[in-house]
N, C-alpha and C positions, 0 to 999 in steps of 0.2 A: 672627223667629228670628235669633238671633245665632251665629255659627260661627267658633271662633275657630283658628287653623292654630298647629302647634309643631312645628317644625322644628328640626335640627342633625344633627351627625355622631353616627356610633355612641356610643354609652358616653357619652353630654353627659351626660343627666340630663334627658330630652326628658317621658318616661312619668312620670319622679316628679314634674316640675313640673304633670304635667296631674294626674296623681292630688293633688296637695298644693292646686289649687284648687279641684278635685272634692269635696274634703273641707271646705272654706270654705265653699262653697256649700251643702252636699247631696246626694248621690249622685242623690237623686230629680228634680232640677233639671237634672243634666244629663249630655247622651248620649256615651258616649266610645266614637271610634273608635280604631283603630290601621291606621296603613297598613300594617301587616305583613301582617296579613291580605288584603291585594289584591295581594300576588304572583299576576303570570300564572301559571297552573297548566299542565302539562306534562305529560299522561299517557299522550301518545306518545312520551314520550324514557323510556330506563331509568333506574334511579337515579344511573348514573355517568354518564350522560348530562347529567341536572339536576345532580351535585355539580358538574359543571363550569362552569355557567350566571354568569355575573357579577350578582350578587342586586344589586351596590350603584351600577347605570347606571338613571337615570330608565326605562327602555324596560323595566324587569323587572318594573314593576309595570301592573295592571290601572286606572288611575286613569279611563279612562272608565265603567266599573262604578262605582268610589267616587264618580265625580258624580251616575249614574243616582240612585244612594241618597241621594246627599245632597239632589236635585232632589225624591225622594218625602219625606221628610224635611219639607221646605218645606210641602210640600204634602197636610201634617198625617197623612201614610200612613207607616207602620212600615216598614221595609227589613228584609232578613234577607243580613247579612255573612258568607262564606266565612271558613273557618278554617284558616288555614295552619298544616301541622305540618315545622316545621323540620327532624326526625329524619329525613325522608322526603322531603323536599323536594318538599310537595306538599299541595292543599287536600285538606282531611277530605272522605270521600263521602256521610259519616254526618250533616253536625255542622255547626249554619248559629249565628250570633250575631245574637237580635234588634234590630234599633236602634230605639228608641221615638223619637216626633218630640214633642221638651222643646223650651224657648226657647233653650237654650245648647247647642249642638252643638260638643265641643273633638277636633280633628283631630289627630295626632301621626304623624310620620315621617319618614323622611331626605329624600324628596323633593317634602314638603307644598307646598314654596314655588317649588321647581322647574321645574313645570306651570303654565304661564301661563293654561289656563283651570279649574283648579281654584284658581289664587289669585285669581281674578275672583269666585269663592263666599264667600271670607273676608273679614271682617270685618275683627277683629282678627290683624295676621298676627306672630307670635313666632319667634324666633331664639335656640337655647339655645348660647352657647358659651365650651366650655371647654375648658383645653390639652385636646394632643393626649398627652400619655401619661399623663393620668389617663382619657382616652378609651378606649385601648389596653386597659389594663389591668381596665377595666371590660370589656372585651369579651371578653380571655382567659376572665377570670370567668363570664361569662354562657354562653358558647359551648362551653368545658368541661362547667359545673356541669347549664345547663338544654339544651344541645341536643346533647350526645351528641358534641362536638366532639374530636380529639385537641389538643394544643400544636401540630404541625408544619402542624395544616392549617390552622390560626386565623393560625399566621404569617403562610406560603402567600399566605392570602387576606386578610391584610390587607395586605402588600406589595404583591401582583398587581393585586387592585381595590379594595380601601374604600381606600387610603391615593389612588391615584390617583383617586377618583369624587371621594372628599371636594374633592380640590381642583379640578378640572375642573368639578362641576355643584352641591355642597351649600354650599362657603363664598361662591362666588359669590352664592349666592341671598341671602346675608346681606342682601341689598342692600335686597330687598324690605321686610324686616322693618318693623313700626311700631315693637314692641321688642326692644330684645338685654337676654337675661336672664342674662350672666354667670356661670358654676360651679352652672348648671344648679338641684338642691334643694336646692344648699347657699345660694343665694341669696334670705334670707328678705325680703330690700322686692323685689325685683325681682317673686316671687311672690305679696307684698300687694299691687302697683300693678297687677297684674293680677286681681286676686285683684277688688279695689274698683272697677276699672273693669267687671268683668261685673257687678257688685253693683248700678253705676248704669245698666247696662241691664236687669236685671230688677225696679227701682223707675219705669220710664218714661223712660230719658233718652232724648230727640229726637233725637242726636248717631249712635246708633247706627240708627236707620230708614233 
């Protein structure tokens, strides 16, 4: 099994670059997570409890869960992923996401690479980055349009914490990376060279064993 990690800041272009190889390959070929879904859940604290939680510090996500799964994964067994509903700030009680164990497992999230022993899983580890106010402004858009967000709190919160986390624990990880894929899906060789290297591990290359 090949597992490959996609990392960056908010609004990179993290998720299109994994859907734009997901589409290369096959959707049937391969399993896509998102770390959004392994937010710790909360459902001891009220909701103005949780709007106050700092969603963009590595400690707000569950990543020992996302290794359990990705260890059953391995181990030719199905996992079944928590659904985090951003409106609510909090996982669904109804609503699990199956992960089927394919040869290409592609990870995505702000703190893929930030966890030192979930980057001991990866394979191939990626770093999607681009400026920071095309970042921004992707995330007005998303935070407004799909999660019920106002303007003052999307500021808020990205002065308070994602502008701070970004630089304390996501650009650092840059470091890790094998690649940096530049301006995110606007960057069409960055996600052919990716694209080609899963391609030659699902013809047998030895390099990824």
């Amino acid at each position: 099994m090949l597992i490959i990690g996609i990392a960056g800041g908010t609004g990179s272009g993290k998720t299109t670059v994994a859907r734009s190889v997901i589409d290369r390959l096959g959707p049937g070929k391969v399993t896509f997570i998102s770390q959004d879904n392994y937010y710790k859940d909360n459902p001891h604290l009220t909701f103005e409890e949780r709007e106050k939680i700092n969603y963009d510090h590595p400690f707000a996500f569950d990543n020992g869960l996302l290794i359990e799964h990705l260890e059953l994964l391995r181990q030719g067994k199905p996992a079944y992923a928590p659904v985090y509903d951003f409106t609510v700030h909090a996982r669904s009680k109804d609503e699990t996401l199956e992960l089927k164990p394919r040869n290409i497992v592609i990870i995505e999230g702000l703190h893929v690479l930030s966890d030192e022993n979930l980057r001991k899983l990866l394979n191939i580890k990626v770093f999607v980055d681009t400026d920071p106010d095309v970042r921004i402004l992707r995330r007005v858009v998303r935070d407004i349009e799909e999660r019920g967000r106002s303007i003052k709190s999307v500021h808020d919160q990205y002065l308070g914490t994602v502008k701070p986390m970004h630089e304390a624990f996501i650009e650092p990880s840059k470091k890790y990376a094998d690649i940096i894929i530049p301006e995110g899906g606007e960057n069409e060789v960055g996600i052919q060279l990716l694209s080609v290297l899963t391609e030659k591990y699902l013809t047998g290359n030895p390099s990824f064993e």
